[in-house]
N, C-alpha and C positions, 0 to 999 in steps of 0.2 A: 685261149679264145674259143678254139673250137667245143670245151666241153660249158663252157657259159653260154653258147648258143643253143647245146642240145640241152643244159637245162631251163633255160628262158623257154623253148618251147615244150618240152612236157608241161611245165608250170602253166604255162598258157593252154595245153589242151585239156588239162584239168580244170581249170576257170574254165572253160566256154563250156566244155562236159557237162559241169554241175549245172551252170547256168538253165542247160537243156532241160532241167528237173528241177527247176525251181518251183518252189509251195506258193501255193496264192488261194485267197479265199472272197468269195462274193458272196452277194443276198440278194436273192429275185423269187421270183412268183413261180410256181409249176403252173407249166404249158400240158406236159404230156410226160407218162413216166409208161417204158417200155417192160416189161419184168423179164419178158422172155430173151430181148436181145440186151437186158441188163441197164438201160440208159435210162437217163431222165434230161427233160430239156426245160429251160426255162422260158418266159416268155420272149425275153429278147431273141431270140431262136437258138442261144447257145447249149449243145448236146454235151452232159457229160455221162463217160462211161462209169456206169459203178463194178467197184469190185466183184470178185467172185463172190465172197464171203459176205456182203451186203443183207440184211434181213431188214424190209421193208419193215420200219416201225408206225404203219396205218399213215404215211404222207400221201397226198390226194390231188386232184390239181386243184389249182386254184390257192394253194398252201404257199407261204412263206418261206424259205428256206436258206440257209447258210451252209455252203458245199467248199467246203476246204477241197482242193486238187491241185495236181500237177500237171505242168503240161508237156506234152510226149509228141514232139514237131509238131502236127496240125489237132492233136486230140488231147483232148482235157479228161484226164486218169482222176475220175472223185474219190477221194482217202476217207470224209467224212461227209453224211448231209443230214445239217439237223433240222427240227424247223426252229422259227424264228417266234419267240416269246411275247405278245402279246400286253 
């Protein structure tokens, strides 16, 4: 009994874990893109951080965009942001 309890709860703290780092991806408008503190935010006010590795490819505001990230407790980690095709 007792080692079916201790593995029910690893298994569960690997579900909630992953959960914390779950992918998701949105499409909004650029508000304001920061380069020096790395973010960009969309219009609805939501900030994501971009990676270190990130090279601006000429996105501007007012551009359309599709930002695959994850989210890391209160911060949204962007993996990808592309703009949105026309």
């Amino acid at each position: 009994m007792r080692a079916l309890l201790t593995s029910l709860t690893i298994l569960s703290a690997i579900t909630l874990s992953s959960a914390a780092f779950a992918a998701s991806t949105t499409t909004g408008t650029i508000r304001a893109i920061d380069a020096k503190a790395m973010t960009v935010t969309l219009k609805n006010g939501t900030k994501y951080m971009l990676p270190a590795s990130f090279k601006n490819p000429g996105l501007k505001v007012g551009e359309k965009v599709t930002i695959a990230y994850e989210t890391m407790g209160k911060k949204h980690q962007a993996t990808a942001v592309t703009p949105v095709m026309h």
